[in-house]
C-alpha positions in Angstrom: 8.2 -42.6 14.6 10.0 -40.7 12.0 12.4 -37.8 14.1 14.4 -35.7 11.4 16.6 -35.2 13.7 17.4 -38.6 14.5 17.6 -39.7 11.0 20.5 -37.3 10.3 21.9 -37.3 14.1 21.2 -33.8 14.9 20.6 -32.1 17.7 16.8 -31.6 18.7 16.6 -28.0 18.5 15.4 -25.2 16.4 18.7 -23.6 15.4 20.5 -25.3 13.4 23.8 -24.6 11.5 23.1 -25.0 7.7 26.5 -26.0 6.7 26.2 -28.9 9.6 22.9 -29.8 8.4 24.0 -30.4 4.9 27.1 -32.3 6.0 25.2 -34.1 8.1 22.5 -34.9 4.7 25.0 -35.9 2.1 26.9 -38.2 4.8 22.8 -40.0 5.3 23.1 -40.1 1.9 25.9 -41.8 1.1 25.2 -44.0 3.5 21.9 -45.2 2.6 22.0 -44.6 -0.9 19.9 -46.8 -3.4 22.8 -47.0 -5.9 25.4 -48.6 -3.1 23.0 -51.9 -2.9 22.7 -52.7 -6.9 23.8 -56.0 -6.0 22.1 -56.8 -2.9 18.1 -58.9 -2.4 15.0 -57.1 -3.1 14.7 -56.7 0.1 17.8 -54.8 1.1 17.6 -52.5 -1.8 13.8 -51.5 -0.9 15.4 -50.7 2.3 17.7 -48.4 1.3 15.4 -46.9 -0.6 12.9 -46.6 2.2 15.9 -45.2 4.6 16.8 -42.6 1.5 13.3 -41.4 0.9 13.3 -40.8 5.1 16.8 -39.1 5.0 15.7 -36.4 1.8 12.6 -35.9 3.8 14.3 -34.9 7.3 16.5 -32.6 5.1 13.8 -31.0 3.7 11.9 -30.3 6.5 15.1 -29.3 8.8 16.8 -26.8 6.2 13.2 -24.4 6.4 12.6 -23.1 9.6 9.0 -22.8 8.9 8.6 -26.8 8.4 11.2 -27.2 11.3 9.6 -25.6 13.9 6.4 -26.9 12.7 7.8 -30.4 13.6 9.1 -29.5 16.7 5.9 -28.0 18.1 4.1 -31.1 16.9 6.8 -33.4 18.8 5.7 -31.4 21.8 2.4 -31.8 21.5 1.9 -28.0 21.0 -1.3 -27.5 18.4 -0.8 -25.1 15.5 -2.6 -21.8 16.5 -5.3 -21.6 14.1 -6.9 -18.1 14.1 -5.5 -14.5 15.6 -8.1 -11.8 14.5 -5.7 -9.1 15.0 -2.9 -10.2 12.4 -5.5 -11.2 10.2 -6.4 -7.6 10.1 -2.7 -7.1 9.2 -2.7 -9.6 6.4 -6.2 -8.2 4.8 -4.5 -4.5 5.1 -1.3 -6.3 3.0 -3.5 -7.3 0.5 -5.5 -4.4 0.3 -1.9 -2.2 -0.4 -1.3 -5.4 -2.7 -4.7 -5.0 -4.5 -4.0 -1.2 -4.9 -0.5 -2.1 -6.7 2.0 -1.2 -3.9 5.3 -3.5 -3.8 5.2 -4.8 -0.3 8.0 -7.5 -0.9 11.1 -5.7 1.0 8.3 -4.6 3.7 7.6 -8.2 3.3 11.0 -9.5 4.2 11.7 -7.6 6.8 8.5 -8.5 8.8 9.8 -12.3 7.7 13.2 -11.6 9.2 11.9 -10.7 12.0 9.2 -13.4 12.4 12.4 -15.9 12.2 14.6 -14.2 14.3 11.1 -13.9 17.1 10.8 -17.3 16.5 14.3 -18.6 17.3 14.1 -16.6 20.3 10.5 -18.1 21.4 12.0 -21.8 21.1 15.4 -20.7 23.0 13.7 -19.0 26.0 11.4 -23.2 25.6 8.4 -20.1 25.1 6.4 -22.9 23.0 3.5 -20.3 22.9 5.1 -17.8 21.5 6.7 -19.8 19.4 3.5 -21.1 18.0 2.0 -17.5 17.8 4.8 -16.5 15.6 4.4 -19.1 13.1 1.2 -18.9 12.5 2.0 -14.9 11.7 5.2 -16.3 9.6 2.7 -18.7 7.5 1.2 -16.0 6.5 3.8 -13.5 5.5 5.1 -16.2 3.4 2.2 -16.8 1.6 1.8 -13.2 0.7 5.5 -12.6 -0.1 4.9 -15.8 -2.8 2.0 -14.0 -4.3 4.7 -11.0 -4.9 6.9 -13.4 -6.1 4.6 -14.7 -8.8 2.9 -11.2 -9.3 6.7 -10.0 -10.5 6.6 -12.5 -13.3 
């Protein structure tokens, strides 16, 4: 089973040290690195580039926090929380102010901020729940903040 951790011999956890991650990337990659098996069969070279594919993809979804804790509630068997009326209302109300022509990005950011910082905390205290409630809030604050994004083009 693919484990991103594994694959760059991490840690299983939710925090994770960015500059350790990315050491721990680019050593992956040299290791397993298409170029280094010019020379060798078919075989070993589809390998490598098998094994490279897998180590760009456990990067990606380690360095965001969103995707990483995504995978680690999935390795637990925790389900993504699918509906929560009551932030819903939230979001509708952000796109409302949105609608009207209010800048909500550094309102936007903040709520992110804290989202990530809630959701660190959920995974630390092993509250799985309240991990899970918090991304499903952080999914959408991210959407919204890309729609400011794009709406400042």
């Amino acid at each position: 089973m693919f484990d991103p951790f594994e694959i760059l011999g991490l840690e299983k956890q939710f925090p994770l040290d960015l500059i350790v991650l990315e050491k721990s990337y680019f050593a992956a990659q040299k290791r397993t690195h298409p170029d280094r098996f010019i020379g060798a069969s078919l075989e070993v070279r589809e390998q490598a580039l098998k094994q490279s594919r897998e180590v760009n993809q456990a990067y990606m979804i380690l360095k965001s926090p969103h995707s990483r804790a995504e995978y680690l509630l999935k390795d637990g068997a925790i389900e993504p929380l699918v509906h929560d009326p009551l932030f819903l209302g939230q979001v509708m109300g952000w796109n409302e102010r949105m609608d009207a022509g209010e800048n909500l990005k550094n309102e936007l950011q903040r709520e992110e901020a804290l989202l990530l910082k809630s959701l660190r905390d959920g995974f630390e205290a092993n509250d799985y729940e309240a991990a899970r409630g918090v991304l499903y809030r952080l999914t959408y604050v991210q959407k919204i903040l890309k729609k400011c994004d794009k709406e400042e083009l």
